[in-house]
PyMOL commands that place a pseudoatom at each C-alpha (Angstrom):
pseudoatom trace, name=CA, resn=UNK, resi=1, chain=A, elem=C, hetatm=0, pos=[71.608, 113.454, 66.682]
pseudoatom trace, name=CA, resn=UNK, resi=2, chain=A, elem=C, hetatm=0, pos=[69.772, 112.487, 69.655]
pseudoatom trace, name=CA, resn=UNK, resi=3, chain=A, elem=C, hetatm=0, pos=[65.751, 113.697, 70.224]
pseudoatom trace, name=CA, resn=UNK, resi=4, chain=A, elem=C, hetatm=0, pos=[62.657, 111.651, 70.825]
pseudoatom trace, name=CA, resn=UNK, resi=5, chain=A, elem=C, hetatm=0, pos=[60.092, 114.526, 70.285]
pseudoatom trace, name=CA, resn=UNK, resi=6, chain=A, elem=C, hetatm=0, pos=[57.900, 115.242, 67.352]
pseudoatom trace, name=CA, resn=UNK, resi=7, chain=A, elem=C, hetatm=0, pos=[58.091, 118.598, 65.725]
pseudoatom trace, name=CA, resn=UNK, resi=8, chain=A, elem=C, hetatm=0, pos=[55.254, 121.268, 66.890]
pseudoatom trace, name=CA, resn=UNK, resi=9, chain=A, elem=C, hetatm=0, pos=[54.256, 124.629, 65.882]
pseudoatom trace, name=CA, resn=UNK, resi=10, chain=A, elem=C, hetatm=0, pos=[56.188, 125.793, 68.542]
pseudoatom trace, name=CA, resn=UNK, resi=11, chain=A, elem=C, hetatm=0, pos=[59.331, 124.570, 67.569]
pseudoatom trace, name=CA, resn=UNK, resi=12, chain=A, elem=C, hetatm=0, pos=[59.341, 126.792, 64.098]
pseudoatom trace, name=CA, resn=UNK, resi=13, chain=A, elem=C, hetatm=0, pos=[60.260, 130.200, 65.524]
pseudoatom trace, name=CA, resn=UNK, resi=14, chain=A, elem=C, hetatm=0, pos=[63.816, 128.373, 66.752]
pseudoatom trace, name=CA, resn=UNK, resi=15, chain=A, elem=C, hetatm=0, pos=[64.314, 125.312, 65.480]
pseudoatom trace, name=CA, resn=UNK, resi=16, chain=A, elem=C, hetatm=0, pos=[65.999, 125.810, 61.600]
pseudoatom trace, name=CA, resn=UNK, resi=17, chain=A, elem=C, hetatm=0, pos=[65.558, 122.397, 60.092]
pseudoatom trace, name=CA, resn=UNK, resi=18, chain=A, elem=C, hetatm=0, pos=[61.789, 121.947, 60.479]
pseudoatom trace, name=CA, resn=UNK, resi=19, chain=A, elem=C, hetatm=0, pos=[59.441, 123.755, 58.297]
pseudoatom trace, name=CA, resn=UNK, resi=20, chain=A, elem=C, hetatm=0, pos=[55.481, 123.955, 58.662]
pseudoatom trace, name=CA, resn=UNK, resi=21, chain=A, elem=C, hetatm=0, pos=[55.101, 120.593, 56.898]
pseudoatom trace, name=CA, resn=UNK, resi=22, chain=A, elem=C, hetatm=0, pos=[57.122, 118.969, 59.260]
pseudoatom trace, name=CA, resn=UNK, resi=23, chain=A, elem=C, hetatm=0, pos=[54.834, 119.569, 62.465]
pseudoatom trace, name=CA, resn=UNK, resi=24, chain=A, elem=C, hetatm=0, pos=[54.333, 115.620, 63.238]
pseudoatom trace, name=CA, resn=UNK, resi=25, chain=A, elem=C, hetatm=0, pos=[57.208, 114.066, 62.153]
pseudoatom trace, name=CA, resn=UNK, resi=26, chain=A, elem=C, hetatm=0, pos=[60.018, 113.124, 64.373]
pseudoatom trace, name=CA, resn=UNK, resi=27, chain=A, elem=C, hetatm=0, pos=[62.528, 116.247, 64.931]
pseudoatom trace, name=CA, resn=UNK, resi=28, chain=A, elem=C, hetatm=0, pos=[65.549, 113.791, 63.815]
pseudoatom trace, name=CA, resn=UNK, resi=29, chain=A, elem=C, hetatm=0, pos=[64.068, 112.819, 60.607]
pseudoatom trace, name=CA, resn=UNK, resi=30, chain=A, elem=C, hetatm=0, pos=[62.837, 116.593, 60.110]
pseudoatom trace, name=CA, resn=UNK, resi=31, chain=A, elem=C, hetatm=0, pos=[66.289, 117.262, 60.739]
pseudoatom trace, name=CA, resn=UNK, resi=32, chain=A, elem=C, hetatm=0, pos=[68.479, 114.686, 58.559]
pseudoatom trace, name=CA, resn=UNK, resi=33, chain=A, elem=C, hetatm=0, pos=[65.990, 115.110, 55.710]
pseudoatom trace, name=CA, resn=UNK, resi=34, chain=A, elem=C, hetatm=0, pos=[67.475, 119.077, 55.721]
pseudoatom trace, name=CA, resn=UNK, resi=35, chain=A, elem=C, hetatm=0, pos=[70.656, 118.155, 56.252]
pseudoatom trace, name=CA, resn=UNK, resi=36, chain=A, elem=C, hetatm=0, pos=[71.044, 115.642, 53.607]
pseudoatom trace, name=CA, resn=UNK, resi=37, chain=A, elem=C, hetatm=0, pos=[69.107, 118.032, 51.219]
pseudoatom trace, name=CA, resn=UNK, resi=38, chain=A, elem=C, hetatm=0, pos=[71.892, 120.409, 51.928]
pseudoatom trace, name=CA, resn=UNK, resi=39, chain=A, elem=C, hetatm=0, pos=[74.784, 117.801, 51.566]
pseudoatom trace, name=CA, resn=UNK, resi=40, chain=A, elem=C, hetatm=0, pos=[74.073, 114.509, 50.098]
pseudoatom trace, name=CA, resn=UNK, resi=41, chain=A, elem=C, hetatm=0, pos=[77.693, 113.640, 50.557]
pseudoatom trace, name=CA, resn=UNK, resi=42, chain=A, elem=C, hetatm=0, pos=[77.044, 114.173, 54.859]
pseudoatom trace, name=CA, resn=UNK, resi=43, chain=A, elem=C, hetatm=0, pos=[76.470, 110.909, 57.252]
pseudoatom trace, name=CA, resn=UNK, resi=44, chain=A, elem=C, hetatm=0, pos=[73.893, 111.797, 59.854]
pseudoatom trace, name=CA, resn=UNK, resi=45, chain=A, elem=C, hetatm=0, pos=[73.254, 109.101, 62.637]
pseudoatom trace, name=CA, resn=UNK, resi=46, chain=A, elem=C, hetatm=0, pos=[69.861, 109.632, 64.417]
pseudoatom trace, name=CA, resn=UNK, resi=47, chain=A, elem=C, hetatm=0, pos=[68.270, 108.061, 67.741]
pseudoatom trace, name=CA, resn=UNK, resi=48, chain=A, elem=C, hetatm=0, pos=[64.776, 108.771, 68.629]
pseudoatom trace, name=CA, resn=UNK, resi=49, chain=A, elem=C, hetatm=0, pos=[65.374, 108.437, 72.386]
pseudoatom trace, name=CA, resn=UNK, resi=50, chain=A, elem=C, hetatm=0, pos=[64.947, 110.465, 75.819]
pseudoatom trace, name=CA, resn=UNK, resi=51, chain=A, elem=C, hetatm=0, pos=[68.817, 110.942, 77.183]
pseudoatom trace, name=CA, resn=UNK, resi=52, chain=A, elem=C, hetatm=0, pos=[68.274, 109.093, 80.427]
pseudoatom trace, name=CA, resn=UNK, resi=53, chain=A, elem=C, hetatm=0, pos=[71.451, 108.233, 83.612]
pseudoatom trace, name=CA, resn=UNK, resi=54, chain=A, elem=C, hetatm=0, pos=[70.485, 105.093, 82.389]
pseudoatom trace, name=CA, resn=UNK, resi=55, chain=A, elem=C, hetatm=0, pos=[70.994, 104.896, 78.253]
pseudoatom trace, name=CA, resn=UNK, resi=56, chain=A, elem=C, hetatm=0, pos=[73.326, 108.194, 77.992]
pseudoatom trace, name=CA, resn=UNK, resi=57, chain=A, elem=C, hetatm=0, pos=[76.644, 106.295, 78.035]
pseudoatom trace, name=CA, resn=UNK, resi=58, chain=A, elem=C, hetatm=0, pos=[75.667, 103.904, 75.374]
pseudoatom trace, name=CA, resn=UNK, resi=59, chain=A, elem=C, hetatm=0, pos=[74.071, 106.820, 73.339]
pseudoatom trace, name=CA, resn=UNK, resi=60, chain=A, elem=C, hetatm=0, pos=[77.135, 109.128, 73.116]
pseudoatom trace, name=CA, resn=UNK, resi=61, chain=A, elem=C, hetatm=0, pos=[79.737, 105.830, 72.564]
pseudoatom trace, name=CA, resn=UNK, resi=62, chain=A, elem=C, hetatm=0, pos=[82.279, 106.951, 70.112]
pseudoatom trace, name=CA, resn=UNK, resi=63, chain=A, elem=C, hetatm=0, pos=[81.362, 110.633, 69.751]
pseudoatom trace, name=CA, resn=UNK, resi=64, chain=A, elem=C, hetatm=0, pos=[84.831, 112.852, 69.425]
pseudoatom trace, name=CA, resn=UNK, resi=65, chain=A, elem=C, hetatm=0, pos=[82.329, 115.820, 70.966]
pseudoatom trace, name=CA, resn=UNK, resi=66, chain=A, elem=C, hetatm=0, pos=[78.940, 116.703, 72.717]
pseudoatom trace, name=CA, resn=UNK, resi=67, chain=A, elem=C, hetatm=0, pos=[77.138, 119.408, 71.742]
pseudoatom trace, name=CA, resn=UNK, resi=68, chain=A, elem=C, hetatm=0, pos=[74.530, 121.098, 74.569]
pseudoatom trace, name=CA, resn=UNK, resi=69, chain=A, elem=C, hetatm=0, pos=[71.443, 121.364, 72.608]
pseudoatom trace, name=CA, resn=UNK, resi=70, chain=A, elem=C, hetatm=0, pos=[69.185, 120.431, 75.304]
pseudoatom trace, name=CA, resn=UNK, resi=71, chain=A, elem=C, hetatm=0, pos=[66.066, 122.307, 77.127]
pseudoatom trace, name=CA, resn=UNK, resi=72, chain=A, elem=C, hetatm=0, pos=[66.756, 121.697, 80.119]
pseudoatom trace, name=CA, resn=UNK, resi=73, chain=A, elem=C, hetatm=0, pos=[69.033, 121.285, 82.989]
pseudoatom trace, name=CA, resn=UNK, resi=74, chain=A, elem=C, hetatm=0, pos=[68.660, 118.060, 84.533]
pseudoatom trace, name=CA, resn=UNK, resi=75, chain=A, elem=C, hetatm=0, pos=[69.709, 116.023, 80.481]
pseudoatom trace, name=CA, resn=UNK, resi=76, chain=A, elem=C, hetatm=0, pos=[72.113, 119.019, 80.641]
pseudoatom trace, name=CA, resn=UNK, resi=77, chain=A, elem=C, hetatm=0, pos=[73.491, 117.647, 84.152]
pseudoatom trace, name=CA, resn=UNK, resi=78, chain=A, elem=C, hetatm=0, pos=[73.286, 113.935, 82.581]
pseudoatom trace, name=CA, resn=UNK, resi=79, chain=A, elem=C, hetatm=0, pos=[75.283, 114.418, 79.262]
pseudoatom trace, name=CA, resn=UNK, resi=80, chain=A, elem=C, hetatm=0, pos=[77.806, 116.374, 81.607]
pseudoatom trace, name=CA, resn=UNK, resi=81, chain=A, elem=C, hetatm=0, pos=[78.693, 114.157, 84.202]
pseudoatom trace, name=CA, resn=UNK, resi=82, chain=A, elem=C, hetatm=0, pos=[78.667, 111.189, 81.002]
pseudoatom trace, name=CA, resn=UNK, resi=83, chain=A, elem=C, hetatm=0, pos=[81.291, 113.866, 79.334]
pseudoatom trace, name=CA, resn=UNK, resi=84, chain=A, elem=C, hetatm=0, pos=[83.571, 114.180, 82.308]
pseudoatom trace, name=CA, resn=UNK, resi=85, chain=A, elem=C, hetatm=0, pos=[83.176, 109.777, 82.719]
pseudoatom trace, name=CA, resn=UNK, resi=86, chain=A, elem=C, hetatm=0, pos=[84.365, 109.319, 79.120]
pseudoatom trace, name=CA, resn=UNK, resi=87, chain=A, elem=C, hetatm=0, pos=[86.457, 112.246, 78.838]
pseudoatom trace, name=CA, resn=UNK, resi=88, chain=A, elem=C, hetatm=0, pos=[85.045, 113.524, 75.900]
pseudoatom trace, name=CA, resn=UNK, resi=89, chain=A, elem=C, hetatm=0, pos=[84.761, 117.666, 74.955]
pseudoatom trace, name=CA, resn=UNK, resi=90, chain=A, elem=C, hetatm=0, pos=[81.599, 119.141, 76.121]
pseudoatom trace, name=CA, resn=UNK, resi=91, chain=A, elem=C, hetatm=0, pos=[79.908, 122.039, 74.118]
pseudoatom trace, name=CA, resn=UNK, resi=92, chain=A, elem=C, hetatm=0, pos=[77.572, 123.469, 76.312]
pseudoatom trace, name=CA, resn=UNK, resi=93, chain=A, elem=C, hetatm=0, pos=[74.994, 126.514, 75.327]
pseudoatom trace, name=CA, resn=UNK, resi=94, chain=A, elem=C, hetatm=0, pos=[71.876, 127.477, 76.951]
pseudoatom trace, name=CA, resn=UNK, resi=95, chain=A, elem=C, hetatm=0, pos=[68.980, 130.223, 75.731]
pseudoatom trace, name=CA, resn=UNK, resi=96, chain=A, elem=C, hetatm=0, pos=[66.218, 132.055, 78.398]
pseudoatom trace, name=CA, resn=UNK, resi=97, chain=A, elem=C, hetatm=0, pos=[63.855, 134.180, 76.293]
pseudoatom trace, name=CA, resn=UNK, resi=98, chain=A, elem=C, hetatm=0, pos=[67.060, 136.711, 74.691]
pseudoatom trace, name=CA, resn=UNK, resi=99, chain=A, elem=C, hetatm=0, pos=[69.435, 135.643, 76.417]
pseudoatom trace, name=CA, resn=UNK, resi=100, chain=A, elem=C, hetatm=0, pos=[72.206, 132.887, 75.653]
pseudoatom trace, name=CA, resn=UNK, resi=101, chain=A, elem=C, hetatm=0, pos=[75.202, 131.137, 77.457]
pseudoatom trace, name=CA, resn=UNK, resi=102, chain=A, elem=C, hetatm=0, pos=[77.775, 129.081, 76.012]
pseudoatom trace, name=CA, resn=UNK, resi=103, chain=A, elem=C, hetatm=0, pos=[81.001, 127.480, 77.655]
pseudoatom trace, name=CA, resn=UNK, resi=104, chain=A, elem=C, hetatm=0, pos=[83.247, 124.678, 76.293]
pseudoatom trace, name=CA, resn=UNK, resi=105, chain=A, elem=C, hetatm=0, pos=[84.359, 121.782, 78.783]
pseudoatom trace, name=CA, resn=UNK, resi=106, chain=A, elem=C, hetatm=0, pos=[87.427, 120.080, 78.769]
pseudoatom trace, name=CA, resn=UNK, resi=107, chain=A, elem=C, hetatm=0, pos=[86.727, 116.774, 81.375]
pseudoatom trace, name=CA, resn=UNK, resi=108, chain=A, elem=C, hetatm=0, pos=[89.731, 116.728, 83.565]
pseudoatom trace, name=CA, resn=UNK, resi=109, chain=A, elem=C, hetatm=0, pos=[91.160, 120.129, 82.595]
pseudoatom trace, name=CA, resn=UNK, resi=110, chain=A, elem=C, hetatm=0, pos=[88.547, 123.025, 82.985]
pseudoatom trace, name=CA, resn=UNK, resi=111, chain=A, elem=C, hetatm=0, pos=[85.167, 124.039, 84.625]
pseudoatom trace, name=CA, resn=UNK, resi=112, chain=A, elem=C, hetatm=0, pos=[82.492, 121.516, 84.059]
pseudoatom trace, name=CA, resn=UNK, resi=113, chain=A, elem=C, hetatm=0, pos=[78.439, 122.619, 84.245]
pseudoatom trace, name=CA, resn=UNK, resi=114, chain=A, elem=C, hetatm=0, pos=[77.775, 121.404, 87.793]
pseudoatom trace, name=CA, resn=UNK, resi=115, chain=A, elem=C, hetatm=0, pos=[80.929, 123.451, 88.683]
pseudoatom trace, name=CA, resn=UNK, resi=116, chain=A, elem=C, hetatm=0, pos=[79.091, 126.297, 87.287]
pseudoatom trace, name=CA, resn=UNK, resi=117, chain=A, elem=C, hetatm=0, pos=[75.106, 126.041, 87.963]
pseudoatom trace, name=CA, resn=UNK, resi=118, chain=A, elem=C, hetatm=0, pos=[75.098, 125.029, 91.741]
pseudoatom trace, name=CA, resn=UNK, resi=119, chain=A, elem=C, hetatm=0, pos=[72.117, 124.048, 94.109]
pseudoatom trace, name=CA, resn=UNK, resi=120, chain=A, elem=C, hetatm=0, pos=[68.741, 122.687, 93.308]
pseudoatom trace, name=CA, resn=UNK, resi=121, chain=A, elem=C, hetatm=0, pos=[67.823, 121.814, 89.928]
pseudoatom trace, name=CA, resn=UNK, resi=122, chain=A, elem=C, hetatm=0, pos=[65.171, 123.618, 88.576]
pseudoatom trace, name=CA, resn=UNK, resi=123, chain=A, elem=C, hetatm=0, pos=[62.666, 121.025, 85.967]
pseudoatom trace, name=CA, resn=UNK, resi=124, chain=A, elem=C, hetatm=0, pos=[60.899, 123.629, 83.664]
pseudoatom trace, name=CA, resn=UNK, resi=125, chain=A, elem=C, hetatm=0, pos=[61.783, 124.417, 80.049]
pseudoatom trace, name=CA, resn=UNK, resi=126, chain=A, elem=C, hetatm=0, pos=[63.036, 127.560, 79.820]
pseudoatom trace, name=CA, resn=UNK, resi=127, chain=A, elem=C, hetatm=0, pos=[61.135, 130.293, 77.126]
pseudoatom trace, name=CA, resn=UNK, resi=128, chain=A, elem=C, hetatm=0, pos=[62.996, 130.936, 74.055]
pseudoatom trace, name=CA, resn=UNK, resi=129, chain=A, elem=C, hetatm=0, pos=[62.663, 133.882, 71.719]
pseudoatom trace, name=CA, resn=UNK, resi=130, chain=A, elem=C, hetatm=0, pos=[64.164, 132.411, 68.369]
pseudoatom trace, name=CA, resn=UNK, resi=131, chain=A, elem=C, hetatm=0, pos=[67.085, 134.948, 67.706]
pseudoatom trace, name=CA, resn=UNK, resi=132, chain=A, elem=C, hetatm=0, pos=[68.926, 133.498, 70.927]
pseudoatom trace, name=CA, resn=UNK, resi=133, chain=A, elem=C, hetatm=0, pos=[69.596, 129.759, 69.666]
pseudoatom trace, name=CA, resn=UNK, resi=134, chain=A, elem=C, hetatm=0, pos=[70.579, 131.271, 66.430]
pseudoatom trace, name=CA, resn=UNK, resi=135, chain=A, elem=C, hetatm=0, pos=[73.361, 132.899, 67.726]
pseudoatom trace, name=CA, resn=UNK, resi=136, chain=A, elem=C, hetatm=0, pos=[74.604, 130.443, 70.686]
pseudoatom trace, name=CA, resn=UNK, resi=137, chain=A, elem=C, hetatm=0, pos=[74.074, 127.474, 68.064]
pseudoatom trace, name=CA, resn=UNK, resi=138, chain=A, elem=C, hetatm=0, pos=[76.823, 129.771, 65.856]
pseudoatom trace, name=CA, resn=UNK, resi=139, chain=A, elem=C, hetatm=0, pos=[79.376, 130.318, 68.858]
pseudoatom trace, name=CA, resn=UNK, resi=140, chain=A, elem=C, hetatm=0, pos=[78.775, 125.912, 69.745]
pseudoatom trace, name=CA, resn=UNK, resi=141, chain=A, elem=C, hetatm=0, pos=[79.523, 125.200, 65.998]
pseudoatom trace, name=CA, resn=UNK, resi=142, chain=A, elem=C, hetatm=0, pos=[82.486, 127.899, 66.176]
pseudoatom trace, name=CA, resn=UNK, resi=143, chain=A, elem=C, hetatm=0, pos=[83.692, 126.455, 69.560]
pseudoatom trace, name=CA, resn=UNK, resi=144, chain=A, elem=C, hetatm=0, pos=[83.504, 122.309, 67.968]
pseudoatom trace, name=CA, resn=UNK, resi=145, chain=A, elem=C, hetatm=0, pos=[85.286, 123.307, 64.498]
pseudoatom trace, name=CA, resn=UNK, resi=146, chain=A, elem=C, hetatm=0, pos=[88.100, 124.860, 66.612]
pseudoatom trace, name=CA, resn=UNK, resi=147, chain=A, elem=C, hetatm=0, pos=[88.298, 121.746, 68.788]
pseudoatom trace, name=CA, resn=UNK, resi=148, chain=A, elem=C, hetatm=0, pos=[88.415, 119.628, 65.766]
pseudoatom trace, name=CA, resn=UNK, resi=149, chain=A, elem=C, hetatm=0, pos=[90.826, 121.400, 64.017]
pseudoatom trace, name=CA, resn=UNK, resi=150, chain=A, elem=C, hetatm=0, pos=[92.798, 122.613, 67.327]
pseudoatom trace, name=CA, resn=UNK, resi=151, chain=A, elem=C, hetatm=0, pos=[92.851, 126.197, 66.205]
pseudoatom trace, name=CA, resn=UNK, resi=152, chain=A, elem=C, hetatm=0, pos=[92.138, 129.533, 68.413]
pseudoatom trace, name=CA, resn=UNK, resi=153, chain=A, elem=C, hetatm=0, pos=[90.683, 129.967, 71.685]
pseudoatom trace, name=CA, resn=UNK, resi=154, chain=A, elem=C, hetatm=0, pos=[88.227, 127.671, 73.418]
pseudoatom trace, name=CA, resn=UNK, resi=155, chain=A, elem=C, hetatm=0, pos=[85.901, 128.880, 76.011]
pseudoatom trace, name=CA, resn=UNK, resi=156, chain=A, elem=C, hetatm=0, pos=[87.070, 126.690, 78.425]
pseudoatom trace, name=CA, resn=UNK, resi=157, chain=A, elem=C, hetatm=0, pos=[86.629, 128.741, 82.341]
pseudoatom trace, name=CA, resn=UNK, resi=158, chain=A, elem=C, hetatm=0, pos=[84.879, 130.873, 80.633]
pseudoatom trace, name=CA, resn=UNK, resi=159, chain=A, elem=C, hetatm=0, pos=[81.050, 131.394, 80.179]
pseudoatom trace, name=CA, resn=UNK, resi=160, chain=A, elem=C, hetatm=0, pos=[79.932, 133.876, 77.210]
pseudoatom trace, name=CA, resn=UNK, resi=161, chain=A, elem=C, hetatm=0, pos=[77.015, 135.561, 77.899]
pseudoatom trace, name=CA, resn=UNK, resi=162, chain=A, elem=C, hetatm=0, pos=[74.799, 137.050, 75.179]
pseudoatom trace, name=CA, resn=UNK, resi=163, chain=A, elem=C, hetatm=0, pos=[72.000, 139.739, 75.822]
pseudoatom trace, name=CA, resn=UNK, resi=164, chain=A, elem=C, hetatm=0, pos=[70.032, 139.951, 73.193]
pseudoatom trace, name=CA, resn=UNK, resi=165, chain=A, elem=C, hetatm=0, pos=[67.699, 142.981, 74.284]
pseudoatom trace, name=CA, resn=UNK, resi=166, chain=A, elem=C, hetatm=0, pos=[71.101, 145.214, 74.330]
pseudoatom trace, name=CA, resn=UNK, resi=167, chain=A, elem=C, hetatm=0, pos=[72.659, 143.509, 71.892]
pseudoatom trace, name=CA, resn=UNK, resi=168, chain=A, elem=C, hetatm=0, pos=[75.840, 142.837, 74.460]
pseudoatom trace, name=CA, resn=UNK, resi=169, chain=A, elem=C, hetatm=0, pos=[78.448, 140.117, 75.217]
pseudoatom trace, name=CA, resn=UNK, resi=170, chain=A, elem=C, hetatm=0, pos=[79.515, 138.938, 78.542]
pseudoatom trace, name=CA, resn=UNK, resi=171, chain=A, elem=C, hetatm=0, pos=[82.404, 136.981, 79.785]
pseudoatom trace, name=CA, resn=UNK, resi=172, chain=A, elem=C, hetatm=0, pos=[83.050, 135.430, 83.288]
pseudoatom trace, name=CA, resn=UNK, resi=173, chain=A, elem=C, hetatm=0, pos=[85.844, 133.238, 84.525]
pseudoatom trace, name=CA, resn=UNK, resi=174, chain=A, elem=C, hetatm=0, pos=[84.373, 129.756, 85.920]
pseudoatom trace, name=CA, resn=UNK, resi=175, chain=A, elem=C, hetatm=0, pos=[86.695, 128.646, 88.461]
pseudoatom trace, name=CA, resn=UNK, resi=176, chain=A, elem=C, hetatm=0, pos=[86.845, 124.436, 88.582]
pseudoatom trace, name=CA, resn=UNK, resi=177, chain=A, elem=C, hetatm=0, pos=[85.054, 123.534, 92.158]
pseudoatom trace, name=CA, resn=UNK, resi=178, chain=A, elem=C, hetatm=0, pos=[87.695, 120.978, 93.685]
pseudoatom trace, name=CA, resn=UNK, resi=179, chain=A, elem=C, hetatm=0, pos=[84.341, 120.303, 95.761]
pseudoatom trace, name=CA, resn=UNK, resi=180, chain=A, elem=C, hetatm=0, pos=[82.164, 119.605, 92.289]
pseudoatom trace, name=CA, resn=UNK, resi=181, chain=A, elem=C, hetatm=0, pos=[79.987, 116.566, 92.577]
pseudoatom trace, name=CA, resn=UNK, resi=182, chain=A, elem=C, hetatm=0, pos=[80.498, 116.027, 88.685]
pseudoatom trace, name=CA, resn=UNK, resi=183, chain=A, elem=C, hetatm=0, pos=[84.755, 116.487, 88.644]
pseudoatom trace, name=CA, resn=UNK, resi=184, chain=A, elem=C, hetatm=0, pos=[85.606, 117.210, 91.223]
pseudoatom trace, name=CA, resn=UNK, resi=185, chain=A, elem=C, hetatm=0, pos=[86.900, 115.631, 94.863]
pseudoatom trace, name=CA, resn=UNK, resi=186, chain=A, elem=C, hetatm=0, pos=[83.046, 114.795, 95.406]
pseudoatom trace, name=CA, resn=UNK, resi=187, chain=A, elem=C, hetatm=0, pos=[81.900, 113.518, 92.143]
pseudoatom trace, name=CA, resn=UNK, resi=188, chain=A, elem=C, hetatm=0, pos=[80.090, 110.630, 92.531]
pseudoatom trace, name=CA, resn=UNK, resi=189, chain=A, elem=C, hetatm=0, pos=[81.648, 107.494, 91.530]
pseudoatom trace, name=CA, resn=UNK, resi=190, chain=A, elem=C, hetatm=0, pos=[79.653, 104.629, 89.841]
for i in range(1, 190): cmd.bond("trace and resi %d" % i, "trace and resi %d" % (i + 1))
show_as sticks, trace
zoom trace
C-alpha cells in the first residue's frame, strides 16, 4: 500500500479501515493495523509516499498487479503509463459523488486509461458519496482475484459503469487508440 496522507474526518464516510480514533495517524498504518487485526497470518508492505513520474517505477517494483485507488487523474495517468512500461495488470476504478467506473488493463493487449479519458487533465479531487467506493472497491478486488487465479471474464475494453442514484450498470467497449500517448504509436518513450 502506497499513501502519504493522514487520516481526516472526511475520510470516514468512504474509507473502511480507519475509524474515528484514527483521524491523525497515517492512512497506511490506519490501514495495516485493520488488516492485520483481521488476519495476523497477512504481509502488508506500506510506503508513506506521494506517487510521483519520478519515484513510481521504484514504488510499484515487483508488484504482480496495480490496483486504481487513487483521487485523482493525473497519479491515475502516472501509475498507468508505469503499468503499460513494466507490463504489469492495471486495476483501474474511479468514484464521482454516486457514480463509479472500473476497467481492467492488460499493457500491450487492451485499452489503457489515456486511451480512454482523452484531452486536458482536470487537477481537482473528485466528491465521493461513500456507497460508490464500496462497490467499485468490490468489482477491483473481483477483477485482481480473477487475474490471479486466471478464472472468468476480465474487464479488459470494457468500462463498467455504476449509477448509484438508479441503482444501474453500464458497459462500454474501449477501443485501444493506435494514436494513445501512453500505448500506443505516440506513447512517449523515456
Amino acid at each position: 500500500m502506497i499513501d502519504h496522507e493522514q487520516v481526516a474526518l472526511s475520510n470516514l464516510n468512504r474509507q473502511i479501515l480507519h475509524w474515528e480514533e484514527d483521524i491523525g495517524r497515517k492512512k497506511i498504518d490506519s490501514a495495516r493495523t485493520k488488516l492485520k487485526n483481521l488476519n495476523r497470518a497477512v504481509e502488508i508492505e506500506t510506503i508513506a509516499e506521494t506517487i510521483t513520474e519520478g519515484n513510481v517505477s521504484q514504488l510499484v517494483d515487483g508488484c504482480d498487479v496495480i490496483v486504481d485507488a487513487m483521487d485523482n487523474l493525473p497519479t491515475r495517468y502516472v501509475l498507468n503509463r508505469c503499468a503499460i512500461e513494466k507490463k504489469v495488470p492495471f486495476i483501474h476504478g474511479a468514484v464521482n459523488g454516486f457514480e463509479g467506473r472500473a476497467m481492467t488493463i492488460l499493457p500491450g493487449k487492451t485499452a489503457c486509461l489515456r486511451c480512454m479519458y482523452r484531452g486536458p487533465v482536470p487537477q481537482e479531487k473528485f466528491p465521493v458519496i461513500g456507497v460508490a467506493p464500496a462497490v467499485i472497491g468490490s468489482i477491483q478486488a473481483t477483477e485482481v482475484i480473477k487475474y490471479l487465479v486466471g478464472i472468468g471474464k476480465l474487464l479488459t475494453n470494457r468500462l463498467l459503469i455504476y449509477d448509484g442514484l438508479k441503482v444501474t450498470f453500464s458497459e462500454f467497449t474501449v477501443n485501444k487508440n493506435p494514436d494513445c500517448d501512453h500505448c500506443g504509436s505516440h506513447a512517449i518513450k523515456e
